[in-house]
Each structure stands twice: as C-alpha cells, then as structure tokens.
Phi, psi and omega in degrees: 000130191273147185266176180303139161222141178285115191251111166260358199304150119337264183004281174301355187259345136318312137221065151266340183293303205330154181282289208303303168291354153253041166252355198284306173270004159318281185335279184312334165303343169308328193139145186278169211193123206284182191249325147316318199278318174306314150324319169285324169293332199231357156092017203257185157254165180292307176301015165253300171310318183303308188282340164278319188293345175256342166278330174306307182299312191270011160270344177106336175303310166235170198218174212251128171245081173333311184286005177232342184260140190256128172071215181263005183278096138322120143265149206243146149241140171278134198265105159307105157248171163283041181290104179248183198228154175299180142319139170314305184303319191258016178284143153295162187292333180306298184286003172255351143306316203288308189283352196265295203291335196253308160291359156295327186290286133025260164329312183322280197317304195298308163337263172007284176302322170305304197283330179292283191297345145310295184276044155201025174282002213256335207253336206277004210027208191316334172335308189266022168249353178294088138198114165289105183251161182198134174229130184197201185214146150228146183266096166211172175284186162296325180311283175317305165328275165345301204292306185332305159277287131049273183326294185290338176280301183320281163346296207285289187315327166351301219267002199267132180199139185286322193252112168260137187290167214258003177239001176268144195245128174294152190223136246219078166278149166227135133198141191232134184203128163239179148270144170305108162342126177268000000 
C-alpha cells in the first residue's frame, strides 16, 4: 500500500492533465504495454507515446515492467499511488489554477465514461446492473470529514491488487464531498 504523498509541483498537476497522457494511463491501467503497442491502442506514432510515458516516469506515474521488455523494447506499468494536495489556503495561485484545470478535466472524463456506460450497459450482463449507488449528506467537522475520507481511502486500498482474478472488471470509483453552498 503506497503512504500518502503530497503533490505540491504545478509542473506535475500539469502533467497528469495532459490528454494524451491520460489516455496513456488509461490504456496502461489494462495492463502493461510497450510504447508500441500503445501507439497502435490510441492510434498515436511511437515518438509521441515514448516521449509522454518518459514525462509520465519521470513524475513517478509509470515505471519500467522489467519482466516484459525484449532488446530495447521498454515496457511500462502505471504506479499506484496516494496523491494529495495542500490545503486550498495554503496553494499558490499557479497550483491551484493547475489543480482547478485537472479537476475539471477529470470530472469531464468521469461524465463521459458515464454516459458510455448507460449506452452499453444493456449489452453488459449482470454487469450492467453492478452499479451501486449512494447519495447523502452528513453534519460533521473538518476534522470528522478528514477521518472519513482517511476511512474510504483505507477501504478503496483494500481492493489494489496485482493478481487480478479472471472474472474481475475494472470498476470506476468517485468520491467527492464539499459543503454545502449556504
């Protein structure tokens, strides 16, 4: 289980925005993949994935799959982390436009993947009825809040695992809690 690490760089909340990486690390959430094969999956040339996947690596998103790569052929996986942000009061205005631009960007997708998975949920067999949902509210402090998301990350990490079983799907988690607008 990876601890928590604090991303204070822009530079890096920048690029986790890029599209193309993060379409890169889409991909690679699949399973690792060479810079070829990935060029051929997204429809790219290799000298644009090769050069994102070494801006990815060198931010800590993917790393080198020793056991796969032949020659000179690199293969890549994407590195499960913890990421977090300062508190909004203690950001600068660069990382918080940065950090602004990347949950927006964000949101988009998960919109997106939503709306895909309505229309092809029909198709999906019991799949497409897993979807567990839940909406509420709770009266708690900041403090409480904190322990809360703590809880639901601990929860979530349970579940990060190398050996995926042959009937399991990746599953699409959100979770977001602010206060309510007064």
């Amino acid at each position: 289980m990876s601890q928590p690490e604090e991303i204070t760089d822009p530079a890096v909340l920048k690029a986790m925005a890029h599209p193309l990486r993060r379409r890169i690390v889409a991909e690679l959430r699949r399973g690792p993949a060479s810079a070829t094969t990935l060029a051929a999956a997204l429809q790219e040339n290799t000298g644009s994935t090769s050069y994102h996947l070494r801006e990815l690596a060198k931010h800590g998103f993917v790393e080198d799959e020793p056991s796969l790569g032949k020659g000179k052929e690199r293969w890549w996986r994407v590195v499960k982390r913890d990421l977090r942000y300062p508190r909004r009061y203690e950001q600068s205005a660069e990382m918080a436009a940065a950090l602004d631009e990347l949950n927006a960007v964000q949101l988009a997708e998960d919109l997106a993947a939503w709306k895909e998975f309505q229309a092809q949920s029909g198709g999906m067999g019991s799949w497409g009825d897993a979807v567990p949902y839940s909406r509420g509210s709770i009266v708690v402090t900041q403090e409480e809040l904190g322990e809360f998301f703590e809880d639901y990350l601990a929860l979530l990490k349970r579940y990060w695992r190398e050996d995926v079983p042959a009937d399991a799907r990746e599953v699409l988690l959100r979770f977001i809690a602010f206060p309510k607008p007064e």
